[in-house]
TORDRENTOR-664954 format. One record per residue (C-alpha): residue number from 1; residue in three letters; x, y, z. Coordinates in pm, 1 decimal. Layout:
REM residues N
NODE:NUM:ALA:X:Y:Z;
...
//
This chain:
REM residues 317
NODE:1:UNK:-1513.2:-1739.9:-1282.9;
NODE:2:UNK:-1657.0:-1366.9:-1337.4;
NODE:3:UNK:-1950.0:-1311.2:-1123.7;
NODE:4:UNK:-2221.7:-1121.6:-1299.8;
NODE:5:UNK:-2179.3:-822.2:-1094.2;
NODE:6:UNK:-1946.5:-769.5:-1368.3;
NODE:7:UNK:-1931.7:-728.1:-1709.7;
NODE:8:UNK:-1555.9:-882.4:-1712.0;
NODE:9:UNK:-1423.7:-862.2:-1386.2;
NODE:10:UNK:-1367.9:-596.9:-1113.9;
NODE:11:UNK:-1016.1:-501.9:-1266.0;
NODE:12:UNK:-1092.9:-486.4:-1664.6;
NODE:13:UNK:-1434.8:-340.4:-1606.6;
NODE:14:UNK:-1250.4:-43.6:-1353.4;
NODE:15:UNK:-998.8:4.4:-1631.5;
NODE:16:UNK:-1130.9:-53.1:-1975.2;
NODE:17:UNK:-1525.3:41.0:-1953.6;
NODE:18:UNK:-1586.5:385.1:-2028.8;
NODE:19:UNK:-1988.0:455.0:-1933.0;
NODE:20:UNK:-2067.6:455.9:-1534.7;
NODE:21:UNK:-2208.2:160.7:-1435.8;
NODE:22:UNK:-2570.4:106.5:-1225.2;
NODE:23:UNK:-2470.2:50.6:-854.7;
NODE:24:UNK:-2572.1:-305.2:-786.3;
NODE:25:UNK:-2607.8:-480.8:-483.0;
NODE:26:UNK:-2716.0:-861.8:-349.1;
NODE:27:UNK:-2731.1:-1113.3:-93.0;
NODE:28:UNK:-2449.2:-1404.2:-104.5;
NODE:29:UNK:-2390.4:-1671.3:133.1;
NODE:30:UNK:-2399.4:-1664.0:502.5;
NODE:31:UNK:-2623.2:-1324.1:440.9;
NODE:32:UNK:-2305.8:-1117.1:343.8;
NODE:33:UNK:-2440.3:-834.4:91.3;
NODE:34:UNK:-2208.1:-691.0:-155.2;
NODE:35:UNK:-2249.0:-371.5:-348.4;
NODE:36:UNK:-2160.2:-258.5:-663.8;
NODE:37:UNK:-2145.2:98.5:-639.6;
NODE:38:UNK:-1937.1:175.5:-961.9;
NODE:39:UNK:-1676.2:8.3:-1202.6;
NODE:40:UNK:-1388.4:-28.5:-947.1;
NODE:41:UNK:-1570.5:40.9:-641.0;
NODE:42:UNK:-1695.3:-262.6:-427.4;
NODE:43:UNK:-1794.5:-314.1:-115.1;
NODE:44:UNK:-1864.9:-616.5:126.4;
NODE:45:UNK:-2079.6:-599.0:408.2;
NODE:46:UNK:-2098.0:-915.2:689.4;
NODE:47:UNK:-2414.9:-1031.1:784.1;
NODE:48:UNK:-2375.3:-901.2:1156.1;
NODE:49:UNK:-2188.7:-562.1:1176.7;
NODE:50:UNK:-2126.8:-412.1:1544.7;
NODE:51:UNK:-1945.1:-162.6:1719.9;
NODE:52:UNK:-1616.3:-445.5:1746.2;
NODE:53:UNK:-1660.1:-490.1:1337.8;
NODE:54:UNK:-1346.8:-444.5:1141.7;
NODE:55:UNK:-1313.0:-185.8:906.3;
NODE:56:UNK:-1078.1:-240.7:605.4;
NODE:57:UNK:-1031.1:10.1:298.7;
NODE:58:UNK:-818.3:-165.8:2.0;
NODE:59:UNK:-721.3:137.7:-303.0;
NODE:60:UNK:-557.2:-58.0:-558.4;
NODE:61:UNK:-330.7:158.5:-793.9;
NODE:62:UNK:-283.6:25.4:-1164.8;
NODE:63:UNK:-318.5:98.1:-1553.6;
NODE:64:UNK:-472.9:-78.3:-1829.5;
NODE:65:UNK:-69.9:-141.1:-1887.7;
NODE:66:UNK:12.8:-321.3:-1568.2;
NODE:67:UNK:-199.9:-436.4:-1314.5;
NODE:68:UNK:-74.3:-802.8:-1308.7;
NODE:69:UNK:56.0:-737.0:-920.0;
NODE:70:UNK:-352.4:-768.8:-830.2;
NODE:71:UNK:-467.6:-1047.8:-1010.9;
NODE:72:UNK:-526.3:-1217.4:-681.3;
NODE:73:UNK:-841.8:-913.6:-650.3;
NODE:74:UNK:-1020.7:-1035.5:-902.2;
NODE:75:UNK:-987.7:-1414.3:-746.7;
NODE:76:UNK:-1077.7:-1264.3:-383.0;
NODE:77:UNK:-1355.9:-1095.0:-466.6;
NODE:78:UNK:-1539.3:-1390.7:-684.9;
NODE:79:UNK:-1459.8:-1591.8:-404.2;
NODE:80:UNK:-1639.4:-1341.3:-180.8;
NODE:81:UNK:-1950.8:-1373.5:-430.5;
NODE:82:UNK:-1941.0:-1741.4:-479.5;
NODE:83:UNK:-1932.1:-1768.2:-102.3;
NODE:84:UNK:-1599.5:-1915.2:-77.8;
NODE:85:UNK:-1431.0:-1668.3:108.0;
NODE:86:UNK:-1588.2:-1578.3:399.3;
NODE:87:UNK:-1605.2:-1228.2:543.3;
NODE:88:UNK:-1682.7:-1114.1:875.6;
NODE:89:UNK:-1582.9:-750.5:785.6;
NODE:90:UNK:-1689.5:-463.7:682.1;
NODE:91:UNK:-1466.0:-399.2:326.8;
NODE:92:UNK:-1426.2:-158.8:84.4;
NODE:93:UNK:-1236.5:-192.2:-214.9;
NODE:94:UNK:-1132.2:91.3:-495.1;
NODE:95:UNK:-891.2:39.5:-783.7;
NODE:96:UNK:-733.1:406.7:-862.2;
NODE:97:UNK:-627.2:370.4:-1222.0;
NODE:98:UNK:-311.5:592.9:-1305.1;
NODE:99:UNK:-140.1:770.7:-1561.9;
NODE:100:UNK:192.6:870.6:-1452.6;
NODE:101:UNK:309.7:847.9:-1086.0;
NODE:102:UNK:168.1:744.5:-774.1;
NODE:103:UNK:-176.7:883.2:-702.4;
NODE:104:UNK:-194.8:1176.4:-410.3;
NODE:105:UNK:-584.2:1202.2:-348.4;
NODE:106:UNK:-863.9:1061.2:-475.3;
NODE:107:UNK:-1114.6:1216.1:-711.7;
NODE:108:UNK:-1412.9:1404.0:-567.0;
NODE:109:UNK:-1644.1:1051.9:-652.4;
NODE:110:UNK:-1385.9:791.0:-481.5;
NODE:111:UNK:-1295.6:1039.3:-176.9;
NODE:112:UNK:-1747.6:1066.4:-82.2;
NODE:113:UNK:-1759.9:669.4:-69.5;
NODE:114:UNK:-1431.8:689.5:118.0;
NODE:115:UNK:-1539.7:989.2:380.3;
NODE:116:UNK:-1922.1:719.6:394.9;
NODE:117:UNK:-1722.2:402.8:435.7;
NODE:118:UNK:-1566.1:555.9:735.7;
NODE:119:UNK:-1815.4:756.2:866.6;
NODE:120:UNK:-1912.4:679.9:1256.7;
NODE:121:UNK:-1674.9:387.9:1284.3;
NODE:122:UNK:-1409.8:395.4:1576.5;
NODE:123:UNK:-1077.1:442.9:1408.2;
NODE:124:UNK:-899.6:132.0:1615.9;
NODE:125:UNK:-1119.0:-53.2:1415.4;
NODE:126:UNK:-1024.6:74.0:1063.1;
NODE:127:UNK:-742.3:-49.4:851.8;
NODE:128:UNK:-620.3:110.7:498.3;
NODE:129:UNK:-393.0:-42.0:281.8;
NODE:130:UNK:-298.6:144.7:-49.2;
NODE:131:UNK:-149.3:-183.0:-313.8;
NODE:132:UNK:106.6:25.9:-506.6;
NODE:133:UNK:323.3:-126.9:-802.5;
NODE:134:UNK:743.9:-209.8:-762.6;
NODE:135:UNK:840.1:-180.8:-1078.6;
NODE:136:UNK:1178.2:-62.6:-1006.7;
NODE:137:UNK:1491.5:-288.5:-921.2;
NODE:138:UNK:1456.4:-331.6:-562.5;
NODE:139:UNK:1695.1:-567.9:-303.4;
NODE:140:UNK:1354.4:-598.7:-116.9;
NODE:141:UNK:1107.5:-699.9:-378.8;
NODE:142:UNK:780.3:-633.7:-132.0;
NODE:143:UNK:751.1:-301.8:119.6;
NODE:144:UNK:540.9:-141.5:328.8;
NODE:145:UNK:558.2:202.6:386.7;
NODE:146:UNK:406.5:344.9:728.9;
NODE:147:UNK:321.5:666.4:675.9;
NODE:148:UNK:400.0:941.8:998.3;
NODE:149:UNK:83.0:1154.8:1160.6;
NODE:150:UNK:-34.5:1308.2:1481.1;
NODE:151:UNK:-235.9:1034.6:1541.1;
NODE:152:UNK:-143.3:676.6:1654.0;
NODE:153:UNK:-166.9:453.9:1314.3;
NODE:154:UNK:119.4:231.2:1409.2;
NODE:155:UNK:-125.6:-50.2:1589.4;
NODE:156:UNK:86.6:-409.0:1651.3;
NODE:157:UNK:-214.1:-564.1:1456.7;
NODE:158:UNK:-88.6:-379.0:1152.0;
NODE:159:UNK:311.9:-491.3:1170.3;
NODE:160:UNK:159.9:-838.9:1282.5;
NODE:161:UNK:-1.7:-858.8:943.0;
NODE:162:UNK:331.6:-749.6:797.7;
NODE:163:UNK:473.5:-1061.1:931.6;
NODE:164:UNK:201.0:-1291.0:855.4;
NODE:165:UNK:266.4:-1127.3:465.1;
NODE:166:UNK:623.1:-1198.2:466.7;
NODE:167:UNK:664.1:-784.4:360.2;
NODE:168:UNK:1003.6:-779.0:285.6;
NODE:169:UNK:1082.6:-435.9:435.8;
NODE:170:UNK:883.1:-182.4:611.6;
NODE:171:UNK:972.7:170.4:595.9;
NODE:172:UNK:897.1:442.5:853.5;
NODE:173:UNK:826.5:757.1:777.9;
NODE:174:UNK:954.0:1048.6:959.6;
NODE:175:UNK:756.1:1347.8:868.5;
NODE:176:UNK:396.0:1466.8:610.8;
NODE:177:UNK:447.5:1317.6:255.3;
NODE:178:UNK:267.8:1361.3:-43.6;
NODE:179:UNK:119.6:1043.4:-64.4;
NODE:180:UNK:-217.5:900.5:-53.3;
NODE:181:UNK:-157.8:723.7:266.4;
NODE:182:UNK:-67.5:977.9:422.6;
NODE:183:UNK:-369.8:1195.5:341.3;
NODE:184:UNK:-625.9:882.1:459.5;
NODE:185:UNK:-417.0:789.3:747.7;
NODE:186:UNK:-391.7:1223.4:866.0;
NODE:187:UNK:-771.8:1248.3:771.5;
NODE:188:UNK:-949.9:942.4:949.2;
NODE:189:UNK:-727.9:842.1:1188.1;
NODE:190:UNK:-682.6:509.8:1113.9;
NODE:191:UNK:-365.4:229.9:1069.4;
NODE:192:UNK:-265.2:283.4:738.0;
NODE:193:UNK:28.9:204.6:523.1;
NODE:194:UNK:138.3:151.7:126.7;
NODE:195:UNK:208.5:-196.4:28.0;
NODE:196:UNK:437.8:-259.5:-276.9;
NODE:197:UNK:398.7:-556.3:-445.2;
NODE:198:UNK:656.9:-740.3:-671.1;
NODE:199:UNK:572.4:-692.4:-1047.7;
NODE:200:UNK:834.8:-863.5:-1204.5;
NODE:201:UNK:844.9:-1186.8:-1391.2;
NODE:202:UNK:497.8:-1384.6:-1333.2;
NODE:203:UNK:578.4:-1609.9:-1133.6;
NODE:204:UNK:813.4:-1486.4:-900.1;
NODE:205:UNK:561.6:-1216.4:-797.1;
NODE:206:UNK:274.6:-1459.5:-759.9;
NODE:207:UNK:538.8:-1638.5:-464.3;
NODE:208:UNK:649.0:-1318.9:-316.3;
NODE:209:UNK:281.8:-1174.0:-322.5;
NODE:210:UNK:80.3:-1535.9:-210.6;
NODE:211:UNK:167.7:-1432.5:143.2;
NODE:212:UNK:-13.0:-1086.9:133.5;
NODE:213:UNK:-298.5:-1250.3:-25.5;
NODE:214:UNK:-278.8:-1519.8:209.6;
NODE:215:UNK:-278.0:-1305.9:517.6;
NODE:216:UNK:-519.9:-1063.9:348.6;
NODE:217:UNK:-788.4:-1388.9:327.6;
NODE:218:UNK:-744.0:-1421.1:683.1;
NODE:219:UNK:-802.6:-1114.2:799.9;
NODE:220:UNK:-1132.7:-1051.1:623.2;
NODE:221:UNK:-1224.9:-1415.8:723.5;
NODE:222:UNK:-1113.7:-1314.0:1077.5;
NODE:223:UNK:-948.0:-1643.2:1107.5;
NODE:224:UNK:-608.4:-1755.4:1268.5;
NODE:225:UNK:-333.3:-1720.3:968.5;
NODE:226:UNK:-147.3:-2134.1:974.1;
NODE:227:UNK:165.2:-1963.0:807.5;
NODE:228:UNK:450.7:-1885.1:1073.6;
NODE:229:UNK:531.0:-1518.9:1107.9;
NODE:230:UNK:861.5:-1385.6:884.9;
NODE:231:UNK:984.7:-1041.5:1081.3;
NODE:232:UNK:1046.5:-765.5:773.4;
NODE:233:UNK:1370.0:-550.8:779.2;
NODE:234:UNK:1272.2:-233.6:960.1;
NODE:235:UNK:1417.0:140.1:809.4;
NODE:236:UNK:1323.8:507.5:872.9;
NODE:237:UNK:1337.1:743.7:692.4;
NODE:238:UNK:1701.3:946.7:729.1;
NODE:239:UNK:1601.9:1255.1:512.8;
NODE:240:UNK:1457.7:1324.4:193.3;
NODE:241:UNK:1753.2:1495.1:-87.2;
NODE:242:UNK:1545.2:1796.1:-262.0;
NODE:243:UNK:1752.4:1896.4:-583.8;
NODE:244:UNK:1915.1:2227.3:-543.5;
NODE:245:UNK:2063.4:2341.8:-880.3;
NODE:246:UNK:1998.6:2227.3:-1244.1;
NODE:247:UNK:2343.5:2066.6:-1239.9;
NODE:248:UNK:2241.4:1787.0:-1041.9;
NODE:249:UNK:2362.4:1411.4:-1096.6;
NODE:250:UNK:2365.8:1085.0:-933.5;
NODE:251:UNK:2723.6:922.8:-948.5;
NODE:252:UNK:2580.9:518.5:-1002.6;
NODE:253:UNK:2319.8:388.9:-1275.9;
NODE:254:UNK:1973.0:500.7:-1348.5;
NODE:255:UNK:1911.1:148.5:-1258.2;
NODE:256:UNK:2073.8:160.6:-912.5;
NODE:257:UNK:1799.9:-101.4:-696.8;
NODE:258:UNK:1587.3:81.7:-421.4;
NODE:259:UNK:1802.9:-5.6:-85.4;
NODE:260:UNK:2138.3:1.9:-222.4;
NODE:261:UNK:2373.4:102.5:55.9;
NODE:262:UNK:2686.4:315.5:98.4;
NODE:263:UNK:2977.5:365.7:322.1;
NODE:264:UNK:2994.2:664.8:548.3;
NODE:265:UNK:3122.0:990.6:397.8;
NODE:266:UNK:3100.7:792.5:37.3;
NODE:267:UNK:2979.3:1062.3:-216.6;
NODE:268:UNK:2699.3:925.8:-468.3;
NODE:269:UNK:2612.9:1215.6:-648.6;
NODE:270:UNK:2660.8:1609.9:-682.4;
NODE:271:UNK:2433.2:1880.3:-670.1;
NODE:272:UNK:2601.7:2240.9:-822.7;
NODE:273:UNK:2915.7:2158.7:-611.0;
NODE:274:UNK:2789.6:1996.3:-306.6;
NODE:275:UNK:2870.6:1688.1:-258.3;
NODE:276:UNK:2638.7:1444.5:-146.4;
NODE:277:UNK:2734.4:1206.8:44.5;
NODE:278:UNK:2561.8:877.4:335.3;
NODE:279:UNK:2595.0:1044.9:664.0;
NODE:280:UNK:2581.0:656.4:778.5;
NODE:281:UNK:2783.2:339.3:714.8;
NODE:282:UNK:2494.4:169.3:558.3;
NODE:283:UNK:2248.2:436.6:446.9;
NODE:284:UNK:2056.8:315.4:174.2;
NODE:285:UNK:1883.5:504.0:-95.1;
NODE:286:UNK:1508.2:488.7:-276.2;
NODE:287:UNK:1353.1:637.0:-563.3;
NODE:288:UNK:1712.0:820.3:-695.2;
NODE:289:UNK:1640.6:1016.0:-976.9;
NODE:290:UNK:1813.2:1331.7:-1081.4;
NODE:291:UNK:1600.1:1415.8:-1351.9;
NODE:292:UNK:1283.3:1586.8:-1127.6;
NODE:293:UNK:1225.8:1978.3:-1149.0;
NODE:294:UNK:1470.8:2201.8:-888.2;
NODE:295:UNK:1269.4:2205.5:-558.5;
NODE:296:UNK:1138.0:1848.8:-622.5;
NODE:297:UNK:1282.7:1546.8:-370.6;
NODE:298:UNK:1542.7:1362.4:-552.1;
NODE:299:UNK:1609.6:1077.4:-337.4;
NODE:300:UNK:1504.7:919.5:-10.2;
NODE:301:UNK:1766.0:795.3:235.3;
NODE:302:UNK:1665.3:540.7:509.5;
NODE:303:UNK:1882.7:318.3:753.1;
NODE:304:UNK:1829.8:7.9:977.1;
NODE:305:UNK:1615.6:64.9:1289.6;
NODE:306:UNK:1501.3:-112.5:1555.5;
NODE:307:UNK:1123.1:-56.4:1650.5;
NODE:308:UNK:968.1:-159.9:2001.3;
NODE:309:UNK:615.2:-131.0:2107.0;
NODE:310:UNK:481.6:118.7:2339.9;
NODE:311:UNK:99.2:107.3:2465.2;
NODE:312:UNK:43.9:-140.5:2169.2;
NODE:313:UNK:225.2:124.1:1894.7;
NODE:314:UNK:527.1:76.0:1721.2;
NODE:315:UNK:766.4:339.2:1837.8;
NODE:316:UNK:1172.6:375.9:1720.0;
NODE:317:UNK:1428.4:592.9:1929.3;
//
């Protein structure tokens, strides 16, 4: 059921109405307040907020083409209205429509109610999760990718909530990207990663993604999740392959799934006349695709790791 806060619902309002819309706020049960602020910008405030108050930032990527992957948003958040759902955090949520590619930063608007949602909150109290779409073949069909800063945004709460999910596969990053999770996580300080969710057929993805939506319910609910733990498959990041020369070519399909692995010293593609081949029994590749501009990463190479905890932060040797 759409809540009147919106002229459809938070997703087809964010990506089909044109004019800006009034910000909007009001009082729902157990004295949570939710606001309005813009077509795709929400926010939910609890009725008590203190300095131990969880923070959580939700950026939802999609296009008027495919945004099945977050149906379950538009259920959360009328369940937050009705009073359903309860929340005893302090949320934000922000769907950043795209074009073509993954989104880097966030327009001027988005990144001032991003910079106020996090201003004077401790940053071991802020989580940011960036809902990406999988639309490519992919032996893990849900991932999370952790992006790597100076500061500590590898809490055990976050990988716990991985596990609660059943994520598939978390990936480690070993240096800056150009991603948007990156930039909020490097900015504010705060545990942040990129969650992929399955987008193929309908119902498959609504299985694979219940127990993120699951988990996510929890959290904002700040109650005890009654699904057991499933531990991901842990990678990190190997090296990134940046095309060379114009005569550049993968030797296996366009359609190669993300995590395909290869023997040690196996060759998979050429770039000019170097050869390039996994540097591990087992290296697996993401994103392949020989077509980018010379200078551009063609590839990402990750293999199996083993992470440990170290004053409450994942760490890997």
């Amino acid at each position: 059921m759409c809540s009147k806060l919106f002229e459809q619902s938070f997703l087809n309002d964010s990506l089909y109405l044109t004019a800006r819309l009034e910000k909007e706020e009001k009082t729902v049960s157990n004295d949570v307040r939710v606001v309005l602020h813009d077509a795709g910008v929400f926010e939910i405030i609890p009725s008590e907020v203190s300095d131990e108050t969880p923070h959580l930032l939700v950026t939802c990527c999609a296009s008027a083409k495919n945004a099945s992957h977050l149906s379950f948003i538009d259920s959360l958040l009328d369940d937050v209205i009705s009073g359903f759902q309860k929340v005893k955090i302090h949320c934000l949520f922000i769907l950043n429509e795209i074009s073509d590619g993954l989104p880097v930063t966030l327009d001027d608007a988005l990144q001032n109610y991003v910079k106020a949602f996090w201003s004077g909150i401790n940053p071991q109290k802020g989580l940011y999760l960036d809902i990406t779409i999988n639309d490519r073949s992919s032996i893990y069909p849900t991932v999370a990718y952790s992006p790597k800063v100076r500061a500590p945004v590898r809490s055990s709460r976050l990988f716990e909530f991985f596990e609660l999910s059943h994520i598939d596969a978390v990936v480690l990053h070993n240096a800056p990207t150009q991603t948007l999770t990156w930039n909020i996580a490097n900015q504010f300080e705060v545990d942040s990663a990129q969650i992929e969710l399955s987008v193929k057929a309908a119902e498959i993805s609504q299985r694979r993604n219940q127990g993120f939506e699951l988990t996510l319910r929890d959290f904002m609910a700040q109650e005890k999740s009654e699904h057991i733990p499933k531990a991901p498959k842990y990678f990190r990041v190997t090296r990134t392959i940046v095309k060379q020369h114009n005569e550049f070519r993968f030797l296996f399909s366009s359609e190669l799934p993300n995590f395909t692995r290869f023997k040690h010293g196996e060759v998979f593609g050429m770039d000019g006349e170097k050869p390039l081949m996994a540097k591990n029994d087992g290296e697996a590749v993401l994103f392949p695709d020989s077509t980018v501009s010379v200078g551009d990463i063609a590839a990402i190479m990750v293999f199996d790791v083993l992470p440990r905890y170290e004053e409450s932060q994942l760490i890997y040797d």
